[in-house]
PAVOTOR-908898 format. One record per residue (C-alpha): residue in three letters; chain; x, y, z. Coordinates in nm, 2 decimals. Layout:
residues N
<rec rest="ALA" kette="A" px="X" py="Y" pz="Z"/>
...
***
This chain:
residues 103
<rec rest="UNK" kette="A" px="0.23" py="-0.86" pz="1.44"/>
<rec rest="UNK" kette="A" px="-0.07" py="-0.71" pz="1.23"/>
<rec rest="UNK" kette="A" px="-0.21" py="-0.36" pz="1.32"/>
<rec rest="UNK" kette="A" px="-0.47" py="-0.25" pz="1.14"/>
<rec rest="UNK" kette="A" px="-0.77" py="-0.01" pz="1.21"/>
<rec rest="UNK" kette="A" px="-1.11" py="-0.17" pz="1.18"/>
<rec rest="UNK" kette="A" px="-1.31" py="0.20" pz="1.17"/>
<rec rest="UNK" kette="A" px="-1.11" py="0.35" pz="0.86"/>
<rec rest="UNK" kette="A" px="-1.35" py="0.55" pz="0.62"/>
<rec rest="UNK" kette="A" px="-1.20" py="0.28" pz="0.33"/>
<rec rest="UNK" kette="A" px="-1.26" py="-0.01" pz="0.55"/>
<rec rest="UNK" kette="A" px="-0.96" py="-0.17" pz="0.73"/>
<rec rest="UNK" kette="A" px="-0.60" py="0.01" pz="0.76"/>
<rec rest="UNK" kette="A" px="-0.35" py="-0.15" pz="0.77"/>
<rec rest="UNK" kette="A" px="-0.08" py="0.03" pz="1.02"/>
<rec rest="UNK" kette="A" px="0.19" py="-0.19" pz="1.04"/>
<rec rest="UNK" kette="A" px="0.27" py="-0.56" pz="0.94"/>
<rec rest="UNK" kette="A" px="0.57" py="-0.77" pz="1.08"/>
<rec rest="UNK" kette="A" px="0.69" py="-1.10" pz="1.08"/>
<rec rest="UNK" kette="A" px="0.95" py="-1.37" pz="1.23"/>
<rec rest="UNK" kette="A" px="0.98" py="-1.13" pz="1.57"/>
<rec rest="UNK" kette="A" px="1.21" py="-1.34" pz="1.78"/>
<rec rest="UNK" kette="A" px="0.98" py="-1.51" pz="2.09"/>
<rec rest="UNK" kette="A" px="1.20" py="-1.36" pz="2.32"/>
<rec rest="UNK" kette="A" px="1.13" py="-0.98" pz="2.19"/>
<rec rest="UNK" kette="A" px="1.00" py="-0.79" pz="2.49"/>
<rec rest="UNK" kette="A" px="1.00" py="-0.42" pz="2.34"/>
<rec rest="UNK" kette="A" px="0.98" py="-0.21" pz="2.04"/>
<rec rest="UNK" kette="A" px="1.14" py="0.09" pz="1.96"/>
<rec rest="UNK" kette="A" px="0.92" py="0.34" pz="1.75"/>
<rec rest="UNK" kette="A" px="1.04" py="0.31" pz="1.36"/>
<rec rest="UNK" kette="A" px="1.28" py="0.02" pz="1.51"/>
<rec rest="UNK" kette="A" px="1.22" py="-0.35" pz="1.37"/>
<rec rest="UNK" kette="A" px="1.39" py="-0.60" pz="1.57"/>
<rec rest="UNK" kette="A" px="1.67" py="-0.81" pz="1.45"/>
<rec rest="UNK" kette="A" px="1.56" py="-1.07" pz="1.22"/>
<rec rest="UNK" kette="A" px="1.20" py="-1.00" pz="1.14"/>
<rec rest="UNK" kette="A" px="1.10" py="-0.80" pz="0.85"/>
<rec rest="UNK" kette="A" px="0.80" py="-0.61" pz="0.79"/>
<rec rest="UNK" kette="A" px="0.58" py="-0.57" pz="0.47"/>
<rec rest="UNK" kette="A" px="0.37" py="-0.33" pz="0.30"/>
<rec rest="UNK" kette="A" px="0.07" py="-0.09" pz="0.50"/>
<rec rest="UNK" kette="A" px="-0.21" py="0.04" pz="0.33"/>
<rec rest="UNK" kette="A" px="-0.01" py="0.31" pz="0.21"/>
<rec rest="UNK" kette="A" px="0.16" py="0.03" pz="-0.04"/>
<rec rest="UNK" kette="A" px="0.46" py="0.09" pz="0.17"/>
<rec rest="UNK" kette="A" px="0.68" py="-0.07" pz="0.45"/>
<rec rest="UNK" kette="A" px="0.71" py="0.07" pz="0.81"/>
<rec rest="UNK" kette="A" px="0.50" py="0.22" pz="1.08"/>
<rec rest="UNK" kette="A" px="0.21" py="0.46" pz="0.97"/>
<rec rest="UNK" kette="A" px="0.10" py="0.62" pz="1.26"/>
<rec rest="UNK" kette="A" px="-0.29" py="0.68" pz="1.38"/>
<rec rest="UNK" kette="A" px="-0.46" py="0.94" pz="1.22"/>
<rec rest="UNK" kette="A" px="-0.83" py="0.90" pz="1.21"/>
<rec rest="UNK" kette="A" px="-1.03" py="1.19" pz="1.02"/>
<rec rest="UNK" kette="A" px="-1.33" py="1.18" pz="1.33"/>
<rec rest="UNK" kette="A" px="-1.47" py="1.00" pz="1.59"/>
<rec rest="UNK" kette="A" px="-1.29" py="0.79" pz="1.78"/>
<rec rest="UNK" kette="A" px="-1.11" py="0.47" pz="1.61"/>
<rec rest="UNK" kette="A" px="-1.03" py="0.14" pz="1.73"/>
<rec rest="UNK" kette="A" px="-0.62" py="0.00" pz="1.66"/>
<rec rest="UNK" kette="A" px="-0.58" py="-0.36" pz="1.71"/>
<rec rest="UNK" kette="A" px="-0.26" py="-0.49" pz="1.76"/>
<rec rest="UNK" kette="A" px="-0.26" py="-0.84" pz="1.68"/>
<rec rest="UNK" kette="A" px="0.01" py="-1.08" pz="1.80"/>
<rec rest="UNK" kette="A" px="0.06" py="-1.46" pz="1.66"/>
<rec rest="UNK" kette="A" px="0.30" py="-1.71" pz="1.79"/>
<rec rest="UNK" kette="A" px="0.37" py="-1.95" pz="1.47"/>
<rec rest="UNK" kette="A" px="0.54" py="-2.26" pz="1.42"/>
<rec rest="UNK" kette="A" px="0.79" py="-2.17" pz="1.14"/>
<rec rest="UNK" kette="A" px="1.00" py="-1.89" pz="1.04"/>
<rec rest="UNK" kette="A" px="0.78" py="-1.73" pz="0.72"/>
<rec rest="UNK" kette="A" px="1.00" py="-1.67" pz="0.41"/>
<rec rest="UNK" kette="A" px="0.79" py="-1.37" pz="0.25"/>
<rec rest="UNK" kette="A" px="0.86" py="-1.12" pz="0.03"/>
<rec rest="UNK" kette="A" px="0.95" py="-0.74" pz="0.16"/>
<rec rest="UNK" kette="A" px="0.60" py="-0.65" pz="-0.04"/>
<rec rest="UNK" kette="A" px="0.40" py="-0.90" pz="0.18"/>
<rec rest="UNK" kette="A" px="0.06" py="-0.72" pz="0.29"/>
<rec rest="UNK" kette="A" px="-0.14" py="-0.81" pz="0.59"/>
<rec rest="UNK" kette="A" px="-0.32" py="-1.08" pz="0.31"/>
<rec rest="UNK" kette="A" px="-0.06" py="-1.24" pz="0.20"/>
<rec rest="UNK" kette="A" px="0.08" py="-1.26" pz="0.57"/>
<rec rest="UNK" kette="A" px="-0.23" py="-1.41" pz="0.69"/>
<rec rest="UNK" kette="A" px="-0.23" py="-1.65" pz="0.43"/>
<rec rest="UNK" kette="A" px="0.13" py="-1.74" pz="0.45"/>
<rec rest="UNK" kette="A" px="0.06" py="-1.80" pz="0.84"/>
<rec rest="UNK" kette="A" px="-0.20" py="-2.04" pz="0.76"/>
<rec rest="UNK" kette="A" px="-0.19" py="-2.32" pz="0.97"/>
<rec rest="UNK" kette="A" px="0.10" py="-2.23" pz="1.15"/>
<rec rest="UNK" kette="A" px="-0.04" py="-2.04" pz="1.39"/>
<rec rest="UNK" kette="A" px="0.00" py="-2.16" pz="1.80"/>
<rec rest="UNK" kette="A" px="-0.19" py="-1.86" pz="2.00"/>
<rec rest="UNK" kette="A" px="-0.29" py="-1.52" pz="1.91"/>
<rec rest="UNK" kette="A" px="-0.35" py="-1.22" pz="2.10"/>
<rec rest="UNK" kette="A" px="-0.54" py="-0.93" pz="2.08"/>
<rec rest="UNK" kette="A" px="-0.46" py="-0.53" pz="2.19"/>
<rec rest="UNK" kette="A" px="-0.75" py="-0.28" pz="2.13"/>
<rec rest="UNK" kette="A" px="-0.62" py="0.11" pz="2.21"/>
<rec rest="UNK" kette="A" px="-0.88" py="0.39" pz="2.11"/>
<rec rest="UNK" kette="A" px="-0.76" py="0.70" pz="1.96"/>
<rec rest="UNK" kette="A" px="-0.94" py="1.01" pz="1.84"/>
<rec rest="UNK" kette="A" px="-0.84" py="1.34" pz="1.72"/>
***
């Protein structure tokens, strides 16, 4: 799971990162990662959820979902990049959510 927000001032921020969610995970708690995946580093260079807070306008938050083909053995630090990279081929289907949120 990747969230990120296209629209940033910087570019793309990264919300949330998380990996190895079990298929059968139908919910998420807020500041809750499920057992047995891990999550890696936002754009704030630090693990967990950061939650929206654009400075104007109206932003776009995608929450992209990918179904893999392995279990991924990364490190806590892990960014969205090296996730990406690490899911390389392995990815089965993807998924899109877009939510809009302004101040």
């Amino acid at each position: 799971l990747i969230v990120d927000d296209p629209d940033a001032p910087s570019g793309d921020f990264v919300h949330w990162v998380v990996w190895n969610l079990d298929p059968k995970t139908s919910a998420m708690e807020t500041g809750e990662v499920p057992k047995g995946a891990s999550e890696g580093h936002t754009s704030l260079n630090r693990s967990g959820w950061v939650a929206p807070c654009p400075p104007s306008g109206v932003h776009r938050f995608n929450f992209k979902l990918y179904a893999l083909d392995t279990i991924l053995s990364l490190p806590q630090t892990a960014d969205k990049t090296m996730l990406l990279q690490a899911m390389g081929e392995h990815i089965v289907e993807q998924v899109t959510l877009t939510g809009l949120y302004g101040k």
